[in-house]
C-alpha positions in Angstrom: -65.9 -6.4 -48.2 -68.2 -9.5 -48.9 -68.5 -10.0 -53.0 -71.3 -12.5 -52.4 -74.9 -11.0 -52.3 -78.5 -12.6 -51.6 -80.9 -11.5 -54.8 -83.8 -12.6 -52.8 -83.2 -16.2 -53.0 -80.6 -16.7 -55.2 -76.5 -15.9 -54.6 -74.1 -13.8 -56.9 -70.8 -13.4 -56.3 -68.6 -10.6 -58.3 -65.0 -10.0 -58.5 -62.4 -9.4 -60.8 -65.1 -8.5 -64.1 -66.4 -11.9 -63.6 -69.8 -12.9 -62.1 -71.6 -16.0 -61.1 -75.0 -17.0 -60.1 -76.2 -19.4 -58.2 -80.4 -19.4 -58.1 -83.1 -22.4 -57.4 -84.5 -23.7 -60.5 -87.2 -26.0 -59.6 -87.3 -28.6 -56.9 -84.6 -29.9 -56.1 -82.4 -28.0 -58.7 -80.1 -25.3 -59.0 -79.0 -23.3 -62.4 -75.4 -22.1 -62.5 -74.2 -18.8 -64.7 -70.8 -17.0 -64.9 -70.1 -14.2 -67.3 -67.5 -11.7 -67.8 -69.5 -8.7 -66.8 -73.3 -9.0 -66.9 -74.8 -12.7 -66.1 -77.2 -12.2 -69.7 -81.1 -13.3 -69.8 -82.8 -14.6 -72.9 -80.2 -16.2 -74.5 -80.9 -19.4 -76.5 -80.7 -22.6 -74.0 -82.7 -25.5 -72.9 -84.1 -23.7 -69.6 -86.0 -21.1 -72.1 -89.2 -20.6 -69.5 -89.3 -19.6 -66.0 -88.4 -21.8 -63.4 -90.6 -23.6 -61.4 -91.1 -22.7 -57.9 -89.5 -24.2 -54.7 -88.6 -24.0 -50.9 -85.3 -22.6 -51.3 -83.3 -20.7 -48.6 -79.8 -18.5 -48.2 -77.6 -17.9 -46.3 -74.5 -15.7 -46.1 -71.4 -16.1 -43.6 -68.6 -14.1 -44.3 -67.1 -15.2 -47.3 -69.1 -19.0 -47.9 -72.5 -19.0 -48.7 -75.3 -21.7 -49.3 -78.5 -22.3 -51.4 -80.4 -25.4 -50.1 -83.1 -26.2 -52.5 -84.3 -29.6 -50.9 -82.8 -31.8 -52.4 -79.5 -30.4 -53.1 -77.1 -27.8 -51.5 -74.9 -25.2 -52.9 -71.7 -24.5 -51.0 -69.8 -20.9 -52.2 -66.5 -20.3 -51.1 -64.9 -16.9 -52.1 -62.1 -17.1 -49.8 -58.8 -16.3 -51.3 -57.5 -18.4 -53.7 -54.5 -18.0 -56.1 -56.7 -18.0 -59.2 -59.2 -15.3 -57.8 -62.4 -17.2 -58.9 -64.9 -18.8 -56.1 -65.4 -22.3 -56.0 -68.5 -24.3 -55.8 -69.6 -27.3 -54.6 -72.8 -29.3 -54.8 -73.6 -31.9 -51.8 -76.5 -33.6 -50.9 -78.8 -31.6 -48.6 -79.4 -35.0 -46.8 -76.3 -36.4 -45.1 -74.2 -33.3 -46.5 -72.3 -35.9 -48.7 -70.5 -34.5 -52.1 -72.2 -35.1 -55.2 -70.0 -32.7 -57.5 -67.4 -29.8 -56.9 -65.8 -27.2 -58.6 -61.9 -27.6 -59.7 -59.3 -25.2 -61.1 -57.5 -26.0 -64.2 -54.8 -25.3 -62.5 -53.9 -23.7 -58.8 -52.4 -20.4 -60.1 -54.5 -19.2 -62.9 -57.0 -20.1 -64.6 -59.4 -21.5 -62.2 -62.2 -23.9 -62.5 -64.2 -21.8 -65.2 -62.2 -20.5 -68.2 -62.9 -17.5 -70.6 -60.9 -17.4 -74.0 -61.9 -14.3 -75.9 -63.5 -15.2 -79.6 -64.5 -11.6 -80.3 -67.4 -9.5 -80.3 -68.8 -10.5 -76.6 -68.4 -14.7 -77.1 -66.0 -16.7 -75.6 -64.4 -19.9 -75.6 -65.7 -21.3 -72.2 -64.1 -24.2 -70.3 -66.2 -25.4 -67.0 -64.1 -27.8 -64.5 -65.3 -30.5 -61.6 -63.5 -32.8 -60.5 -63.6 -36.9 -60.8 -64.8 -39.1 -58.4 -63.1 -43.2 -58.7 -65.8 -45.3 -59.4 -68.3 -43.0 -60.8 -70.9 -43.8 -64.0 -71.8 -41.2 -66.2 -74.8 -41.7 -68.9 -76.7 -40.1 -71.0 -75.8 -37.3 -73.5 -78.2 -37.9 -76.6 -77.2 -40.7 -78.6 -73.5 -42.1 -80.3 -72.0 -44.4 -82.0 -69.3 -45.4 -79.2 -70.9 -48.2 -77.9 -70.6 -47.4 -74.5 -72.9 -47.3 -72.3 -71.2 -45.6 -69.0 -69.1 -42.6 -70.6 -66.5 -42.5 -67.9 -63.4 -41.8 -69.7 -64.8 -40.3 -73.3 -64.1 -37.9 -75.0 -67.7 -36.8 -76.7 -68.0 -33.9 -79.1 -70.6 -31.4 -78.8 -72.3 -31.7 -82.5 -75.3 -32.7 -84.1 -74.0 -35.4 -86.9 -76.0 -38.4 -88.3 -76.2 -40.7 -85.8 -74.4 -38.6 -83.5 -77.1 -36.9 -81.5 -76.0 -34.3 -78.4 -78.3 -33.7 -75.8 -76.0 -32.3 -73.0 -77.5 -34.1 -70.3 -75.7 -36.2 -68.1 -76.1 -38.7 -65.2 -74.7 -40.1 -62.2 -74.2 -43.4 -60.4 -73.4 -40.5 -57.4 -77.5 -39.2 -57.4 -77.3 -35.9 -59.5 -78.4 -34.8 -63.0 -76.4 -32.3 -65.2 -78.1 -30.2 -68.1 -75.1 -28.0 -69.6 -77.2 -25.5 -70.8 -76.1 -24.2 -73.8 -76.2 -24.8 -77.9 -72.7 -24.0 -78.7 -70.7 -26.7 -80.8 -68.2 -27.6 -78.3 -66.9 -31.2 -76.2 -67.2 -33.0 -73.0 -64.2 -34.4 -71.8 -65.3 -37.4 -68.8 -61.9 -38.2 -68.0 -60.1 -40.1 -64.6 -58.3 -36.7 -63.5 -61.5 -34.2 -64.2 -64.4 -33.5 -66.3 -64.3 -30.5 -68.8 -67.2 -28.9 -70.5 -66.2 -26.4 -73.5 -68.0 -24.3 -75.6 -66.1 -23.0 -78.7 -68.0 -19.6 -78.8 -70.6 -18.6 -76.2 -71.2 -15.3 -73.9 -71.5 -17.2 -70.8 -71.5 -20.2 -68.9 -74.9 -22.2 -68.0 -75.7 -25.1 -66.6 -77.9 -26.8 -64.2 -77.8 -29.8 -61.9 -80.4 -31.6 -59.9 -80.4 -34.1 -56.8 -81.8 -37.7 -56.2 -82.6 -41.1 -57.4 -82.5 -41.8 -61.1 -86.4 -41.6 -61.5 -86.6 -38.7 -59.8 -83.8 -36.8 -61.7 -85.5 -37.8 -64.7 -88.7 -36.4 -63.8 -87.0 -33.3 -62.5 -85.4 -32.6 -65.8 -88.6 -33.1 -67.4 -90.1 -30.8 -65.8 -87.0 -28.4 -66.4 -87.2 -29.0 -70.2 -90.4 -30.2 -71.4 -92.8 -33.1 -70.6 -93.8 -34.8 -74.0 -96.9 -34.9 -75.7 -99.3 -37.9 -75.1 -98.4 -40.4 -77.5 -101.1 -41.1 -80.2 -102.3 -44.6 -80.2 -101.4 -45.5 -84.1 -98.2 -44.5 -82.7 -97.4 -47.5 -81.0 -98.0 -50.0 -83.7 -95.7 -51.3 -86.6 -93.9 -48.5 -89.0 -93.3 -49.9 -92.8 -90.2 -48.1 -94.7 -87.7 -48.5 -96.7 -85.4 -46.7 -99.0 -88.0 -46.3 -101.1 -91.4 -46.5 -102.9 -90.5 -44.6 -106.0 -94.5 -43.9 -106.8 -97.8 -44.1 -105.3 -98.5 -47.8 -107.0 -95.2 -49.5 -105.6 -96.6 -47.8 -102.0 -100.1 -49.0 -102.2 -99.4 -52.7 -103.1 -96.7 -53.2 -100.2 -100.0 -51.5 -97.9 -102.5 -54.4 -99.7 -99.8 -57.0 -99.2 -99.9 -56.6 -95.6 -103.5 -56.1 -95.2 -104.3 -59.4 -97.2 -101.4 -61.5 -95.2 -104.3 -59.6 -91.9 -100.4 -58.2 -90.5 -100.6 -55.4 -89.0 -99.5 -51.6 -90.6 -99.9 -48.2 -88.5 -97.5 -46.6 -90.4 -96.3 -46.4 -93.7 -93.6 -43.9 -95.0 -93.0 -42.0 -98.3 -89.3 -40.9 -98.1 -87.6 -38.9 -100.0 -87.6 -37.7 -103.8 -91.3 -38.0 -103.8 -91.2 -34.2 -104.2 -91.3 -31.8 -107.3 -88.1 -30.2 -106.4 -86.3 -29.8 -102.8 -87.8 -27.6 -100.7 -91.4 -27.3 -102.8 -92.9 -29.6 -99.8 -95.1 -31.6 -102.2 -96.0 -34.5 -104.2 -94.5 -34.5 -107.5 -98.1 -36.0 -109.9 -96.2 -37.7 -112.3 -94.9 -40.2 -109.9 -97.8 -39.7 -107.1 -100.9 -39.0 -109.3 -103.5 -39.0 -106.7 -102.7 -38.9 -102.9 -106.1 -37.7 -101.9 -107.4 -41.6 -103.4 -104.2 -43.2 -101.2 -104.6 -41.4 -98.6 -108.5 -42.3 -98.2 -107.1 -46.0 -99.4 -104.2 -46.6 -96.5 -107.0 -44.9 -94.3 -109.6 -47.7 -94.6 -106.9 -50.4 -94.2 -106.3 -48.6 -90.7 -102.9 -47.4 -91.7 -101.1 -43.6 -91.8 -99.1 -42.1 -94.5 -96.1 -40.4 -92.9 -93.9 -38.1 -95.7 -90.3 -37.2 -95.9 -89.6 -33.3 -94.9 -86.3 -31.7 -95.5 -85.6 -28.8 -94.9 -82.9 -27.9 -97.9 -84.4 -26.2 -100.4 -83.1 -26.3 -103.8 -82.7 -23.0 -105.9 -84.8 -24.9 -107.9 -87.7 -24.6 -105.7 -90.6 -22.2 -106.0 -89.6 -21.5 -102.5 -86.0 -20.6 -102.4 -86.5 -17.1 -104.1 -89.0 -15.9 -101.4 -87.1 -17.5 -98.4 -83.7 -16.3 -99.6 -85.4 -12.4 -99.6 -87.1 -12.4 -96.8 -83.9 -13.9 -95.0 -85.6 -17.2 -93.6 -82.4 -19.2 -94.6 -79.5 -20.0 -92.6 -76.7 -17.3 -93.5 -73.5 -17.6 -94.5 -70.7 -15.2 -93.2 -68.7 -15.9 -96.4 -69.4 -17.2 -99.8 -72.8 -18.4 -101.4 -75.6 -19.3 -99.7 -75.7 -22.8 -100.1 -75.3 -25.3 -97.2 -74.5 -29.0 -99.0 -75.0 -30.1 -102.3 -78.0 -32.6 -103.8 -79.8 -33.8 -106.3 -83.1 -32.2 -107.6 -85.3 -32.7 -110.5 -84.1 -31.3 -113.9 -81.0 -30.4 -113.1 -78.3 -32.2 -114.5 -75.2 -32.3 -111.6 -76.3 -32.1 -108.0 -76.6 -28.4 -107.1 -75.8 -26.2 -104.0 -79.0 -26.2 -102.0 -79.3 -23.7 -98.8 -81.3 -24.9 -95.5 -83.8 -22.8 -94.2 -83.9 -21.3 -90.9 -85.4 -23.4 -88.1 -84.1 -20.7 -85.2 -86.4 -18.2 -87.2 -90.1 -17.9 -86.0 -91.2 -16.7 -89.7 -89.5 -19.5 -91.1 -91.1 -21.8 -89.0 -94.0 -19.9 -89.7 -93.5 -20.3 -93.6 -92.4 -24.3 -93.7 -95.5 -25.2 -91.8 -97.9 -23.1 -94.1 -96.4 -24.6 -97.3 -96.5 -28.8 -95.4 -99.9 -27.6 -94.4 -101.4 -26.8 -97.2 -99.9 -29.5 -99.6 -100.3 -32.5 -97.4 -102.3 -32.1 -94.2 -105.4 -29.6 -95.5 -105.7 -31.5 -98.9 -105.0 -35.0 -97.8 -104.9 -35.4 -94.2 -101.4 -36.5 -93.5 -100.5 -35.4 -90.0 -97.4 -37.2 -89.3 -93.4 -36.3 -90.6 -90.6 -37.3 -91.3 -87.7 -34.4 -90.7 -84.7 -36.0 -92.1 -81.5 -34.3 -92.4 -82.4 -31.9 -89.4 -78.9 -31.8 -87.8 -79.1 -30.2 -90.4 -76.8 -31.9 -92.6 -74.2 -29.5 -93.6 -71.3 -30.3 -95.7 -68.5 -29.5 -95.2 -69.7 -28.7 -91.9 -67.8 -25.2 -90.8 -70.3 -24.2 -88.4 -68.3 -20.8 -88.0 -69.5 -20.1 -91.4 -73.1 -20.2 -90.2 -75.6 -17.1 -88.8 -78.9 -18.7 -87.6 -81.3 -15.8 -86.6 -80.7 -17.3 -83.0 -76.6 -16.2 -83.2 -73.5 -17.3 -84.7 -73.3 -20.8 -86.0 -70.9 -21.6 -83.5 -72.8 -20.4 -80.7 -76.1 -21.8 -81.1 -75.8 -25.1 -84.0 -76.9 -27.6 -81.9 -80.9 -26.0 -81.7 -81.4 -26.4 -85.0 -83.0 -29.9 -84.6 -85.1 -28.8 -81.7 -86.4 -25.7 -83.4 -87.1 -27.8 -86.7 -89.4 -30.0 -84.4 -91.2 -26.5 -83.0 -92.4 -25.8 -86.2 -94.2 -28.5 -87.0 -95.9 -29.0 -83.2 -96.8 -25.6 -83.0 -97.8 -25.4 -86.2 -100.3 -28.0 -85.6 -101.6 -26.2 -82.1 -102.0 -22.5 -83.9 -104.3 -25.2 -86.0 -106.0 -26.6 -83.0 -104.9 -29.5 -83.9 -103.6 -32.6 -81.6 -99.7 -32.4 -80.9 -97.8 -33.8 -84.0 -95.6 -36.7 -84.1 -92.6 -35.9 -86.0 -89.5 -38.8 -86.5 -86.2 -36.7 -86.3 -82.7 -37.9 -86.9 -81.3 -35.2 -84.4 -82.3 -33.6 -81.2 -81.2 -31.2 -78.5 -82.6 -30.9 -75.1 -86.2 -30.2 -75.2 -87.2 -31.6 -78.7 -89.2 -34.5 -76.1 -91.8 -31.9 -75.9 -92.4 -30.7 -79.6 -93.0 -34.5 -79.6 -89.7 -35.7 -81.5 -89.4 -39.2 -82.2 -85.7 -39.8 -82.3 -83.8 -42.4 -84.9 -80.5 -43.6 -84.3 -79.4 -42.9 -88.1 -78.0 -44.7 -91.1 -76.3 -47.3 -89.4 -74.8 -50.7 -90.5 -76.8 -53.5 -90.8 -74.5 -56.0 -88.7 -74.8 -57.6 -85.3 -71.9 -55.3 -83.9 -74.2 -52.2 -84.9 -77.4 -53.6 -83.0 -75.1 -54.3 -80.0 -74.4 -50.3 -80.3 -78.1 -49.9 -80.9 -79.2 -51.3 -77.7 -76.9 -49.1 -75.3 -77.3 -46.1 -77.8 -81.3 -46.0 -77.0 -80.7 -46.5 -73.2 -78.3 -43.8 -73.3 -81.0 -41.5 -75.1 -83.5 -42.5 -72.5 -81.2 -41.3 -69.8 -81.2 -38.2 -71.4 -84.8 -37.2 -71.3 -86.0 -38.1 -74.5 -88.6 -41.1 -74.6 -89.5 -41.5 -77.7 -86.8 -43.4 -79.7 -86.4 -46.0 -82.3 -83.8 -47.9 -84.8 -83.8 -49.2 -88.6 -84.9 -52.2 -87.7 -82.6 -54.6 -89.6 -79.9 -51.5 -89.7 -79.8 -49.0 -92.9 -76.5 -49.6 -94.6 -76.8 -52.9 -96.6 -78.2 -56.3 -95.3 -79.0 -59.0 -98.5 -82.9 -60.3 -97.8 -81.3 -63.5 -99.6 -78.4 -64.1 -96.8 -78.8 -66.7 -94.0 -76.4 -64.6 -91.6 -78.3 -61.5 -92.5 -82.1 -63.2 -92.0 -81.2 -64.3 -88.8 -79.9 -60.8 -88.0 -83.0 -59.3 -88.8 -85.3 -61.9 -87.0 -83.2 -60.6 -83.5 -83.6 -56.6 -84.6 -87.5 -57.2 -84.8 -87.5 -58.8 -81.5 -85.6 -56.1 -80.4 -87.2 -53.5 -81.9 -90.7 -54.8 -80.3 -89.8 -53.7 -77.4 -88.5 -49.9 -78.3 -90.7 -47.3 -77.9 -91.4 -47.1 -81.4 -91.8 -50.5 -83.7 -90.1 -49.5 -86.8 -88.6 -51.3 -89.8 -86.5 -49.1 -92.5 -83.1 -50.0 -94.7 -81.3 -49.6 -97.6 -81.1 -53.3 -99.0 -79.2 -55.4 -101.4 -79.4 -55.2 -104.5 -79.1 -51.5 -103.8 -78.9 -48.7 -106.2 -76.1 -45.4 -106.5 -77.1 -42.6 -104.9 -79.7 -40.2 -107.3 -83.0 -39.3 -108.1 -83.9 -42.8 -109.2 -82.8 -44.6 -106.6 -84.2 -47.4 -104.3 -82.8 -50.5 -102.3 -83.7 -54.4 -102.2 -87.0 -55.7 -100.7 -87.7 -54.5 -96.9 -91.0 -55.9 -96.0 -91.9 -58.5 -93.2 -92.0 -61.0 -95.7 -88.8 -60.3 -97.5 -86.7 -62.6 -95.4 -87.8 -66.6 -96.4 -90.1 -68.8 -94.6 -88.6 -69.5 -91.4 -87.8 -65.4 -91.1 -91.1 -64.7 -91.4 -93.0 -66.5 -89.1 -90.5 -65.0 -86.4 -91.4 -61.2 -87.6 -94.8 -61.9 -87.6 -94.8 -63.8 -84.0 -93.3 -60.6 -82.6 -95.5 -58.0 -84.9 -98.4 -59.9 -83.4 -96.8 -59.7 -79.8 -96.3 -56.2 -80.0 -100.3 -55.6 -81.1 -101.0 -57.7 -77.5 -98.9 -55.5 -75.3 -100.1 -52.2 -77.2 -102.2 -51.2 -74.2 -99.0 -51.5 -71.7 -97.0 -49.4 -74.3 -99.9 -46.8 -73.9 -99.7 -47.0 -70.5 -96.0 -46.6 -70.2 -96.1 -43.2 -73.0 -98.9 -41.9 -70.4 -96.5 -42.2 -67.4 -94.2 -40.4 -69.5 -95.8 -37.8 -70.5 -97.0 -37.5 -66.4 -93.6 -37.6 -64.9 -91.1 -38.0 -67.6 -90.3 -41.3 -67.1 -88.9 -43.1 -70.3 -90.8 -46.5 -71.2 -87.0 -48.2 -72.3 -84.7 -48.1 -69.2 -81.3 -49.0 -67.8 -81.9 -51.3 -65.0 -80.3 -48.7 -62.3 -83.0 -46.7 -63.0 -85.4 -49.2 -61.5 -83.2 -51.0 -59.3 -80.6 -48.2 -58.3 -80.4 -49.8 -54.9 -78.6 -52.9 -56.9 -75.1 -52.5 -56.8 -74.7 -54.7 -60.1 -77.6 -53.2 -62.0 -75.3 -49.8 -62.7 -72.9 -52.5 -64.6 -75.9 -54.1 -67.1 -74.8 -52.5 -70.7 -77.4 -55.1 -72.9 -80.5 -55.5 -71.2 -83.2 -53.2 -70.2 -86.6 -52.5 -68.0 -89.5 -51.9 -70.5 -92.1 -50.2 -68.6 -91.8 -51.0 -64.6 -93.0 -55.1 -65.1 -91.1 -56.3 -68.2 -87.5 -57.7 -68.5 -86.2 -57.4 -72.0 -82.6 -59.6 -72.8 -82.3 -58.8 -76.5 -79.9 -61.7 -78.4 -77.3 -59.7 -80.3 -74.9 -62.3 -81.4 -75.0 -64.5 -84.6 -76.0 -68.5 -83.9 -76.7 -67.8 -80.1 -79.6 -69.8 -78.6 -79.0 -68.7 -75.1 -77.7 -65.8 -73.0 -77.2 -64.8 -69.4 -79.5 -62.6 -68.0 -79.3 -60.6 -65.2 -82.3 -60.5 -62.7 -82.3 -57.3 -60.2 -82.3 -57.8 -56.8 -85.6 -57.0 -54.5 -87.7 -58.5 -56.9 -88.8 -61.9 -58.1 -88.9 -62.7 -61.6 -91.0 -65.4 -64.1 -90.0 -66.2 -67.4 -92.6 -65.2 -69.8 -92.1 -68.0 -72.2 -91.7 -70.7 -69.7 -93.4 -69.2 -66.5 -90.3 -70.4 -64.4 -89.8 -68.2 -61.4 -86.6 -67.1 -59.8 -85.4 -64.8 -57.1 -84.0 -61.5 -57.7 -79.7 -61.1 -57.7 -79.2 -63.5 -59.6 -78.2 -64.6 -63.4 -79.9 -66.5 -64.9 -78.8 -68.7 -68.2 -81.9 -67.9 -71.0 -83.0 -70.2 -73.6 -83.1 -68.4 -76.6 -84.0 -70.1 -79.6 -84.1 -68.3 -83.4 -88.2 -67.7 -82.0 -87.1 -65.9 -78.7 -86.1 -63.2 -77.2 -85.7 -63.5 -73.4 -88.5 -61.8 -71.5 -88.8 -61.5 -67.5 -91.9 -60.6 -65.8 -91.2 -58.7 -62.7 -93.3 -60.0 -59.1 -96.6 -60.6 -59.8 -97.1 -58.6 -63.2 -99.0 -60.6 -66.2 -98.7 -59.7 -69.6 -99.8 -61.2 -72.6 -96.7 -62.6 -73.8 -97.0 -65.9 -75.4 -100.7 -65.2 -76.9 -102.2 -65.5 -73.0 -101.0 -63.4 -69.8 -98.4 -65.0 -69.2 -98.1 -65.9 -65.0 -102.1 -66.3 -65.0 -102.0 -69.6 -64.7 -99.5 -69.5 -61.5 
């Protein structure tokens, strides 16, 4: 008797308590499920909508089956095997070449796809394919590594500062994989196999998609979320640091660049501003009168962005109300407190709780109270949501219960749902889509329009080498908006020669990220507490020379403003991320796969960042099938090639791609050509 049956399109195969499904899930695409019993619906995951439609057909021969959905073909084969479980494999609908299959653990028992019983209906899941020689894998959110192509890491499945998972990987062999599913878990990449896990789900999920890098990019947007149009203040400068204390120490760094005529989108209150954790609003004695700032920063054409949390101390005026109506994250033993902190008027730092991003009413409840204390009364419309991993410590997510599930089965939303709350929040307002800077994400924050930050990293040159293939990575993985401290958070003396020069390279760098964003904790710093803040942080900060290199590139970022727009447009349209790997542009160039420290910003613009201390030139890389110009020196070369870059303390090394002109050196550069 065949055990594989056509659902009207899509394929499910039973046997032995297990079942899997194999359905179309937009073009070019196809979702995977297996369960013990019951393949489930409505369970939190990235694919949370319906699925687009497409041309998808079956077909059923004994005991193989297919699904071709353009694109990419399914393969079934529920032939006898010694493990009892059918095997899938994924080729390309094309040529019928294999882009990904299916392999036991082991030939006897268990086969490719592993259930572990944790109790009450979850499981520990193991997924297995095998490994191809050669192959590149990229993507998964951001880390710390320093890699760029994963092949052969171990990466865990956890949201941690600076460690950011977003499940989605891909391939130098022309597919896309979105491992659906929140759990805390780990991705093994290794030469003998690839493993997924999950250390407490109730079923396995996961989706895959065919074709070049742009267009698996643009098919996983469409999957998981297009984002937002970008607001134009957006793509300016950000000013931050740790931190204005009050409301004068703000304003005068605001004056200071508006008399020097620099230019300031963004300035950022962080945190501490607040009465207490979790109250959501100015405390008067140190912030007297925002309405008057507000209106101030407003007529020098700059935005006040404020530090959320979303701890709340027992403190707060909040916590009482939350805790009783169950809108904070639970705990299956002890108190309800989450990490311990500081707050105002109490003594020792004090257990604080989070509250429940997975919860609609708590969404509900954190929007009404950053409503009505910042936007309604003073107009401030963008956030900061720091902390939204959310920073647990000690972090036992087995001890959690999120309204959305177990802890264990569903921590890795958190940061996602955090970002909900504040963009639809803003929409039940009719108002535009916020912008919110996060320091975590899962897949799909890109369309609650999540700005992601790379974390409190070091402020050396080894840490901006990470940066660089940390943000491609991130790219890779859906997410376009993304940005770093410039000049790194953890130290960095403004005094320093070593550490000036650093910063000088991070600005040019940054320039050319998504978002333009200085922030740090500098020397002379100060021990963590209520009182604290760090050395100076400002464009000027840095001595003479430093100086007139920052503003050189703040200036140069101002000029290219209407390409950024341009670029955040196309994402929003198709998905496409305006700070690239090479491969995805050129993925017909052999050696552009193997580029780990340059990038494509927007289709026309080269970008070699200098990451080295006392380097005045570097080898570039120029794709093959185009031509490039320098944009400094307007010398032309063919593509293929590398190219030695001059690259004084005044220049980062910029290619301009065939006949594109930008405004690079103060004129489009390649006009006069």
């Amino acid at each position: 008797m065949n055990s594989i049956r056509d659902l009207g399109g899509a394929l499910e195969w039973r046997a032995q308590q297990q079942t899997l499904r194999v359905e179309p899930w937009g073009p070019d695409a196809i979702r995977v499920r297996a369960a013990i019993g019951l393949v489930l619906d409505g369970l939190p995951a990235a694919l949370d909508g319906p699925a687009a439609q497409s041309e998808a057909r079956a077909k059923i021969e004994d005991s193989t089956a297919q699904l071709v959905n353009g694109a990419i073909t399914a393969q079934i084969n529920a032939g006898h095997t010694d493990h009892g479980q059918a095997m899938l494999r994924f080729t390309r609908t094309a040529d019928g070449a294999e882009l990904l299959a299916e392999e036991p653990i082991h030939y006897w028992w268990p086969g490719p796809r592993l259930f572990g019983p944790a109790g009450s209906g979850y499981y520990r899941l193991e997924q297995r394919f095998r490994a191809y020689p050669g192959e590149r894998l990229y993507g998964l959110g951001q880390h710390t590594h320093g890699l760029l192509d994963q092949k052969g890491a171990v990466v865990d499945l956890v949201q941690r500062n600076g460690e950011v998972t977003i499940p989605f990987l891909l391939s130098s062999r022309g597919y896309g994989l979105l491992w659906n599913n929140p759990a805390i878990g780990r991705v093994e990449l290794a030469a003998n196999g690839t493993r997924w896990t999950a250390d407490s789900a109730r079923q396995i999920d996961y989706w895959i998609t065919a074709g070049s890098p742009a267009q698996i990019l643009g098919n996983y947007a469409d999957a998981t979320g297009h984002p937002p149009p970008l607001p134009d203040w957006a793509a300016g400068f950000w000013q931050c640091k740790l931190r204005y204390r009050t409301q004068d120490e703000l304003l005068a760094v605001a004056r200071e660049y508006h008399r020097r005529g620099l230019p300031l989108s963004v300035i950022v209150a962080d945190y501490f501003h607040w009465t207490h954790l979790g109250d959501w609003k100015f405390d008067p004695a140190e912030w007297p009168d925002p309405a008057a700032m507000t209106a101030e920063l407003r007529e020098m054409g700059t935005r006040l962005m404020v530090s959320i949390w979303p701890s709340v101390s027992p403190a707060s005026e909040n916590h009482a109300e939350l805790a009783d109506r169950g809108l904070l994250i639970g705990t299956e033993t002890g108190p309800l407190a989450h990490a311990t902190w500081p707050d105002k008027g109490i003594p020792a730092p004090v257990g604080v709780a989070f509250y429940d991003a997975t919860n609609p009413e708590a969404r509900e409840f954190i929007w009404s109270r950053v409503r009505d204390n910042y936007l309604r009364p003073y107009g401030i419309d963008a956030w900061w949501l720091d902390a939204c991993e959310p920073e647990i410590r000690p972090g036992f997510h087995d001890n959690l219960r999120y309204h959305a599930g177990p802890g264990l089965a569903v921590g890795n939303l958190y940061p996602r749902e955090h970002a909900r709350a504040f963009y639809e929040g803003n929409r039940a307002d009719g108002l535009p889509a916020s912008v919110t800077l996060v320091r975590s994400a899962w897949s799909g924050s890109q369309r609650y329009g999540a700005v992601l930050w790379s974390g409190d990293i070091p402020a050396t040159y080894a840490s901006l080498r990470e940066q660089i293939r940390a943000g491609l990575n991130v790219a890779v993985s859906g997410l376009p908006w993304w940005t770093t401290d410039i000049g790194g958070f953890h130290g960095g003396d403004p005094d320093d020669p070593e550490y000036r020069e650093l910063i000088v390279r991070w600005f040019q760098y940054g320039a050319f990220c998504p978002i333009f964003r200085l922030h740090g904790f500098r020397e002379p710093s100060m021990p963590f507490g209520l009182d604290q803040t760090g050395g100076p942080n400002e464009a000027w900060s840095f001595g003479d020379e430093a100086y007139e290199c920052i503003a050189a590139m703040m200036f140069l970022r101002e000029r290219l403003r209407p390409y950024v727009m341009t670029q955040m447009r196309t994402a929003h349209e198709t998905g496409m991320p305006p700070m690239r790997p090479l491969f995805v542009d050129f993925p017909g160039d052999a050696p552009a796969w193997d580029v780990t420290d340059q990038f494509m910003f927007g289709p026309s613009l080269l970008v070699a960042p200098v990451a080295w201390h006392g380097a005045r030139e570097r080898d570039v890389y120029l794709p093959a099938g185009s031509r490039w110009t320098d944009a400094w020196t307007g010398s032309t070369s063919a593509g293929g090639v590398t190219v030695t870059a001059d690259a004084p303390l005044n220049r980062i090394p910029l290619f301009l791609r065939d006949e594109a002109e930008l405004p690079i050196a103060g004129v489009p550069a390649g006009s006069s050509r």
